[in-house]
BAFI-3210 file (N, C-alpha, C; in Angstrom, 3 decimals, decimal comma, padded with zeros to 6 digits):
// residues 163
n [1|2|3|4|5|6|7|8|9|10|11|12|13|14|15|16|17|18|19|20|21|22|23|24|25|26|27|28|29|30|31|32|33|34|35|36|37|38|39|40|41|42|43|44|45|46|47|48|49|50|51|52|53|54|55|56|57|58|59|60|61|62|63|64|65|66|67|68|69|70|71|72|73|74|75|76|77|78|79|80|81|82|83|84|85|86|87|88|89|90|91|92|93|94|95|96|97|98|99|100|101|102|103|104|105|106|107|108|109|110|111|112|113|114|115|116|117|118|119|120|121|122|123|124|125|126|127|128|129|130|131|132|133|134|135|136|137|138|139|140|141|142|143|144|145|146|147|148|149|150|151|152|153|154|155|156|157|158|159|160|161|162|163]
n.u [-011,795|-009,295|-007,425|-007,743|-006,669|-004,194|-003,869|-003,784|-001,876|000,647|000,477|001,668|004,304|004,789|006,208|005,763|005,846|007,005|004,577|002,754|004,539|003,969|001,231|001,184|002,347|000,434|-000,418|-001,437|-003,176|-003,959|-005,029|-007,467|-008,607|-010,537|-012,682|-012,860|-016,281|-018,430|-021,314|-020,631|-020,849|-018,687|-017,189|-015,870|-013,290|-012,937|-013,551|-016,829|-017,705|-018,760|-019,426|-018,801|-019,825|-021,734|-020,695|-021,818|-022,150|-020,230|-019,811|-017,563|-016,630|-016,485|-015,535|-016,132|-016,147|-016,601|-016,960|-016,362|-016,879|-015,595|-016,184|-013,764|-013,175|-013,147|-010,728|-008,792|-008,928|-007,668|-005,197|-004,216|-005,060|-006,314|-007,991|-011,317|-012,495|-012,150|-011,844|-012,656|-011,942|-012,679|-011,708|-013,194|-012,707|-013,747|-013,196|-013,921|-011,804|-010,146|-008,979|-005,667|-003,628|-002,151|-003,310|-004,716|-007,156|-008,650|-011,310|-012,291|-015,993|-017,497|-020,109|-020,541|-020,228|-017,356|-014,706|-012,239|-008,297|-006,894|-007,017|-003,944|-004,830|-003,684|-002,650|-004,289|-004,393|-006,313|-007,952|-008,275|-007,022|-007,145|-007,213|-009,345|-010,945|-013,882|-015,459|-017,672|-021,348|-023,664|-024,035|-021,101|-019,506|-017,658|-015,398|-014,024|-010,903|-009,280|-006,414|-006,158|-004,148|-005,379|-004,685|-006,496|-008,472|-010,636|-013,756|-015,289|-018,445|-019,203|-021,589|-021,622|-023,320|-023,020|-023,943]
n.v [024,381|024,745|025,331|022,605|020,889|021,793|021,407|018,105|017,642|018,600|016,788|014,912|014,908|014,538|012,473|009,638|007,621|007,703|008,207|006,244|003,987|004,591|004,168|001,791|000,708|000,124|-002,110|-003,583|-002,034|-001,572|-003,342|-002,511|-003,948|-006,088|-008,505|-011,063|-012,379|-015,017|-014,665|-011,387|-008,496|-007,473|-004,979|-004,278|-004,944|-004,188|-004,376|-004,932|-004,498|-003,980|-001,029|000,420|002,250|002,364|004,995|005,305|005,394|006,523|007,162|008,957|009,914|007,333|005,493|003,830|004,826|004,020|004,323|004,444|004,938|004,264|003,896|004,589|005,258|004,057|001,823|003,864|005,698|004,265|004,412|006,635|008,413|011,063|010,788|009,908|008,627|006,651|006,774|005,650|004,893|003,110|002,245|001,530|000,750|001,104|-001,405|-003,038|-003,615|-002,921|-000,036|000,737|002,644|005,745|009,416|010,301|012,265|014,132|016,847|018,020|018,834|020,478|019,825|022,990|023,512|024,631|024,359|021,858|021,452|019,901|016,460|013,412|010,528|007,693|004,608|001,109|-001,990|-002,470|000,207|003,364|005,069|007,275|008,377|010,216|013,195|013,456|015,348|016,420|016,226|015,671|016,680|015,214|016,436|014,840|015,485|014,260|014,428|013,090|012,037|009,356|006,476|006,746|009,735|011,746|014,185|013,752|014,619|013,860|013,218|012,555|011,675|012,173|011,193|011,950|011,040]
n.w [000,212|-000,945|001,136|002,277|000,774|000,461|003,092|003,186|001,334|002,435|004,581|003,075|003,429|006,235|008,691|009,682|011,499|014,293|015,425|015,005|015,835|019,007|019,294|018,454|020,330|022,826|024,163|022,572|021,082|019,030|017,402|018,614|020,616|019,715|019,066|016,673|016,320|015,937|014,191|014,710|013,142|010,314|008,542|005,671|006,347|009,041|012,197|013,853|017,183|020,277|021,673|018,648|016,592|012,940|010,861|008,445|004,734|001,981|-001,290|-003,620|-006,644|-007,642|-005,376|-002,738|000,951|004,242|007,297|010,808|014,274|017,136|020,534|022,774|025,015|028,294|027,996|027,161|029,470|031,222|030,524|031,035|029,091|027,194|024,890|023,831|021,406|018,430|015,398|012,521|008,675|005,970|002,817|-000,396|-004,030|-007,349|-008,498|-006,805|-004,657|-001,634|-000,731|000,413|000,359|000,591|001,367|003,959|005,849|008,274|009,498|011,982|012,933|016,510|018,379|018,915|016,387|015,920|014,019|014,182|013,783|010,580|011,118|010,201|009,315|010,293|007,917|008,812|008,979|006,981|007,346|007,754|010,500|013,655|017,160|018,934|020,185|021,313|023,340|024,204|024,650|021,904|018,610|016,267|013,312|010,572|008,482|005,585|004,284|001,149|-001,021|-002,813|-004,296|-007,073|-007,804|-006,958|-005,443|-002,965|-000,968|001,989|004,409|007,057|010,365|013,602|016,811|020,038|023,278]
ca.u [-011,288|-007,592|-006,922|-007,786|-005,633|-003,025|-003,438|-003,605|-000,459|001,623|000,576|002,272|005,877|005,123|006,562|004,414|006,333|006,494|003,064|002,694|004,952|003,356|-000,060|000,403|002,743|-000,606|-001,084|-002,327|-004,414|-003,722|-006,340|-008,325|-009,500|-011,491|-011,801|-014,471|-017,477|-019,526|-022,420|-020,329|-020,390|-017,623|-017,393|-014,604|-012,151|-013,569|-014,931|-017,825|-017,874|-019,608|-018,989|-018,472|-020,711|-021,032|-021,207|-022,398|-021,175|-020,569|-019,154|-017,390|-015,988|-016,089|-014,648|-016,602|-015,776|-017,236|-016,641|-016,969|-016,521|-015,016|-015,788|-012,495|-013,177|-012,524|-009,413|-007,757|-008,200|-006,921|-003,991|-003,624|-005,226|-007,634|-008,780|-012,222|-012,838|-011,071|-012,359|-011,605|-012,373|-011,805|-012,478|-013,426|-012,633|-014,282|-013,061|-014,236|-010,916|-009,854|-007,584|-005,157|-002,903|-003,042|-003,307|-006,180|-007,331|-010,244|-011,453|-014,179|-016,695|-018,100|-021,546|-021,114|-020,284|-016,472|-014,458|-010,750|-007,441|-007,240|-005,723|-004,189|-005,157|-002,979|-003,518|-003,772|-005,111|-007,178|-008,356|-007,190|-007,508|-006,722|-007,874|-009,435|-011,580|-015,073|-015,709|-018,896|-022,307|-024,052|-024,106|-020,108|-019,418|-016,611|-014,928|-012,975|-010,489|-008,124|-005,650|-005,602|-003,662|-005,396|-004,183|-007,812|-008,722|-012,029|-013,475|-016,640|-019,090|-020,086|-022,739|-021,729|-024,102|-022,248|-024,792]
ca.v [023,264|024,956|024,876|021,611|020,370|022,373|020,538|017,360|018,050|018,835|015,665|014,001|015,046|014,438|011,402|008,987|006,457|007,311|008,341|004,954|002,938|004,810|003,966|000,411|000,365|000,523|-003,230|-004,244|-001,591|-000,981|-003,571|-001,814|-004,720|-006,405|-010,080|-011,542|-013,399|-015,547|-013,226|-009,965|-008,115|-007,311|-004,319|-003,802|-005,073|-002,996|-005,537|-004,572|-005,062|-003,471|000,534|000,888|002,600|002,868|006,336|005,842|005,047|007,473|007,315|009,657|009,339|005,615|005,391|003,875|005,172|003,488|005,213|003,816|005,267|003,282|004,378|003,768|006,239|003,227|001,875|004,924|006,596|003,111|004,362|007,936|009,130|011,611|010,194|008,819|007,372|005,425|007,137|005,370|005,029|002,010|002,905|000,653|001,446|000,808|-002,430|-003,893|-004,251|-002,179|001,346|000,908|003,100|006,955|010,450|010,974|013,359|014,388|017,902|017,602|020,282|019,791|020,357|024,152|024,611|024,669|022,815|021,553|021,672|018,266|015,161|012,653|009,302|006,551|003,737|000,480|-002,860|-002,275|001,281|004,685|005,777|007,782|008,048|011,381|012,994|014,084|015,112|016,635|015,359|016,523|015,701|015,480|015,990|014,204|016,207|013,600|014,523|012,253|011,775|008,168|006,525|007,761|010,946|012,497|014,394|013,085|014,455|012,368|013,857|011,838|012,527|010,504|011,565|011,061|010,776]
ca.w [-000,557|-001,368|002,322|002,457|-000,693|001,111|004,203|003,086|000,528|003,460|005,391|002,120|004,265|007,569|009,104|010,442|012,530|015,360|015,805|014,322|016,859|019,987|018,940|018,192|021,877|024,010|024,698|021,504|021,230|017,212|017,374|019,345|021,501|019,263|018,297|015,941|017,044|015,141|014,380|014,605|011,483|009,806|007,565|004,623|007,326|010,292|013,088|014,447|018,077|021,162|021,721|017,109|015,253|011,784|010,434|006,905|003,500|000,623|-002,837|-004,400|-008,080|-008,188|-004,750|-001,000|002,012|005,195|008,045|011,997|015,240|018,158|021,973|023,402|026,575|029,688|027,709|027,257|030,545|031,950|030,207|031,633|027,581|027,219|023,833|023,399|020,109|017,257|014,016|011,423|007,328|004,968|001,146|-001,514|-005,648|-008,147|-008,870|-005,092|-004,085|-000,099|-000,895|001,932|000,189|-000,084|002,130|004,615|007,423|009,091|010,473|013,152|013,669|017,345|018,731|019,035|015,224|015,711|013,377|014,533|012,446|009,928|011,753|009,727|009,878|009,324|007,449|009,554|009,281|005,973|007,258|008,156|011,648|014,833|018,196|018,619|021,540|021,433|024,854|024,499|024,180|020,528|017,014|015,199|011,814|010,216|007,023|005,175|002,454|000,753|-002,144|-003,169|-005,534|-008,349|-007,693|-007,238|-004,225|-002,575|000,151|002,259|005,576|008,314|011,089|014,635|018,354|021,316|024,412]
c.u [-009,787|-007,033|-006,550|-006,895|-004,820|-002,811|-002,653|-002,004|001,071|001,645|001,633|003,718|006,153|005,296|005,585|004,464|006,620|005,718|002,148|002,863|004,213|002,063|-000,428|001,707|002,017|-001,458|-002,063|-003,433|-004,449|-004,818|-007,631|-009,723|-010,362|-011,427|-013,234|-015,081|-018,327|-020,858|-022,246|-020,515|-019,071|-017,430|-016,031|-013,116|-011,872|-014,263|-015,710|-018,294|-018,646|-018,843|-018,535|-019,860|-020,465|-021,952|-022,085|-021,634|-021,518|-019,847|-018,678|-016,626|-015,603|-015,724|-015,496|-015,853|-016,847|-016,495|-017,251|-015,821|-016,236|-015,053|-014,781|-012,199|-012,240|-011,283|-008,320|-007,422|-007,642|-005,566|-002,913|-004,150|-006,769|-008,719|-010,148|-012,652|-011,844|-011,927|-011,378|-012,571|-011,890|-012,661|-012,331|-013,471|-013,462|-014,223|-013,438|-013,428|-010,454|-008,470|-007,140|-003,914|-002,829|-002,922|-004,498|-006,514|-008,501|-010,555|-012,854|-014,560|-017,905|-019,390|-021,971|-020,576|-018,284|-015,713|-012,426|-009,496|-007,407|-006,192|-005,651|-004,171|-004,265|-003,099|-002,739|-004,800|-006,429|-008,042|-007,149|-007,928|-006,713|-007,939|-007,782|-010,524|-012,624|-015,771|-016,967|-020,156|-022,821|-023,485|-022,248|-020,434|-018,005|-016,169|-013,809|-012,562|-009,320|-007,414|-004,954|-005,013|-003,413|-005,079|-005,529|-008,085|-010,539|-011,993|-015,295|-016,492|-019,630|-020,577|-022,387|-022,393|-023,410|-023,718|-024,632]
c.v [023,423|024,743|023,448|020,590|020,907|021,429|019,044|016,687|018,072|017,570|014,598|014,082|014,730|012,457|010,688|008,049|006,215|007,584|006,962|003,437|003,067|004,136|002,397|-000,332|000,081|-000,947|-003,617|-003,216|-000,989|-002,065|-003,590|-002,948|-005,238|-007,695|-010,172|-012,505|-013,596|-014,729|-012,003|-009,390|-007,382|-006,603|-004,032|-004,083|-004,374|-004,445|-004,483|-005,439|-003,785|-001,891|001,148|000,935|003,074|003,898|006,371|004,970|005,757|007,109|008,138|009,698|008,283|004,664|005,433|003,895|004,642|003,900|004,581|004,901|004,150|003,750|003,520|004,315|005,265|003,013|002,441|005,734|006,192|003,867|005,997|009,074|009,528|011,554|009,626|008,011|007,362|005,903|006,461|005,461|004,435|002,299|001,742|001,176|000,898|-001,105|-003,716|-004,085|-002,784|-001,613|001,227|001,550|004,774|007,868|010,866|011,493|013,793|015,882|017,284|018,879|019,689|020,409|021,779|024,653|024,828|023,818|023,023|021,894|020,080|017,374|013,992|011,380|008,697|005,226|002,522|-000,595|-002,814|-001,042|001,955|005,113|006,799|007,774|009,389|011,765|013,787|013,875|016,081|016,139|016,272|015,830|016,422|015,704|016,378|014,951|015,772|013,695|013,374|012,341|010,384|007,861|006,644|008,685|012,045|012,926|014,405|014,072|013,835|013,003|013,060|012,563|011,485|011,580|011,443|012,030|011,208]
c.w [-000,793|-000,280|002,784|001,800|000,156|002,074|003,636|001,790|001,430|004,701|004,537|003,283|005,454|007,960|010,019|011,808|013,558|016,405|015,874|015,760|018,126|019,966|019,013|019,603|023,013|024,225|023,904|020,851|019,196|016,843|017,664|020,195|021,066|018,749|017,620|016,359|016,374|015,403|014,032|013,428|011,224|008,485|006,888|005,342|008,807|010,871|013,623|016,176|019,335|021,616|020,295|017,082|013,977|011,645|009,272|006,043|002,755|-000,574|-003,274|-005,305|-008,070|-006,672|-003,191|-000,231|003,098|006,324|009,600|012,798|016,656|019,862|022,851|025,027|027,527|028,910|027,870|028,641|031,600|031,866|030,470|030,178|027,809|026,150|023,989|022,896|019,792|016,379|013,024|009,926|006,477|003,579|000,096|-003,130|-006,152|-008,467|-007,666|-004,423|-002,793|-000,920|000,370|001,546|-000,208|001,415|002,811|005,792|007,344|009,872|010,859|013,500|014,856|017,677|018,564|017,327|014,967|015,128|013,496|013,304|011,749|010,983|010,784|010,457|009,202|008,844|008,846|009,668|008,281|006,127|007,190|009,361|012,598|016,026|018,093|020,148|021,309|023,134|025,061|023,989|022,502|019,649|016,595|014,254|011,634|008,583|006,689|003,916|002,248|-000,732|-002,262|-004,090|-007,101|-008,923|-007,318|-005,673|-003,808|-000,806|000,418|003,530|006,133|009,224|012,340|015,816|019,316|022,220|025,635]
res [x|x|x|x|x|x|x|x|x|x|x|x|x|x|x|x|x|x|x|x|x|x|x|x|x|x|x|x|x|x|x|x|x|x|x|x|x|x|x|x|x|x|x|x|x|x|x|x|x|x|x|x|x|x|x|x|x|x|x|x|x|x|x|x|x|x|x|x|x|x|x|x|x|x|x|x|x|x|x|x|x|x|x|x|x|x|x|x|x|x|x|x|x|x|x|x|x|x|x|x|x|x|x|x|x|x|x|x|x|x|x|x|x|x|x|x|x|x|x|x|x|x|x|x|x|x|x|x|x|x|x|x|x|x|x|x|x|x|x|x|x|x|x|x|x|x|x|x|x|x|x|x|x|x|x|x|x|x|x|x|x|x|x]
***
């Protein structure tokens, strides 16, 4: 947990922009190819379109987190990127209204038990995401901490399969 406060303390400094600009340089892809379609569902500002799944939803101190994965595999390796998914995580307060403001990152521990260093996500489009690469088959898990503008550090565990 101190590591983690640490990490995510030290993401407070790091510059974001032009991780930011690259990201949303890739032919639109900051919307990650997605348009809405009568029918689709549409979670907390997350479309829901063909290759997303949602991870879950948790609470913690007052505070939902909804959590989707995005197979972006063909896209990206159109683009020469070894990325797969689009993890992202849009959080809801207490009061119902979308936190799109605030510090959040993600360690991933992969199939064999190993768990990565945190990546942050940046906010974008009423979440927080990145494109990230799970390139083996087996169960993820998602270890999400944050410091929103409450000041309170949250963190929230997702469970995603890749096939």
């Amino acid at each position: 947990m101190k590591n983690f406060t640490l990490i995510l303390a030290a993401m407070l400094t790091l510059t974001t922009a032009p991780a930011w600009a690259m990201h949303h340089d890739k032919g639109g892809h900051g919307d990650h190819g997605q348009m809405q379609i009568p029918g689709q569902e549409s979670h907390a500002g997350m479309k829901m379109g063909a290759g997303m799944a949602m991870l879950g939803e948790q609470t913690v101190e007052g505070v939902k987190a909804m959590a989707h994965a995005n197979d972006v595999k063909a896209a990206m390796a159109k683009m020469g990127m070894k990325e797969t998914h689009h993890f992202m995580v849009a959080f809801v307060g207490k009061d119902g209204k979308q936190i799109t403001e605030g510090t959040v990152a993600v360690k991933i521990q992969n199939p064999a038990g190993t768990v990565g260093e945190a990546i942050p996500l940046m906010g974008m489009q009423e979440h927080f995401g990145a494109d990230i690469v799970l390139a083996e088959k087996g169960t993820y898990t998602f270890k999400v901490g944050t410091k929103l503008p409450d000041g309170l550090v949250r963190q929230y565990e997702f469970k995603y399969e890749v096939k």
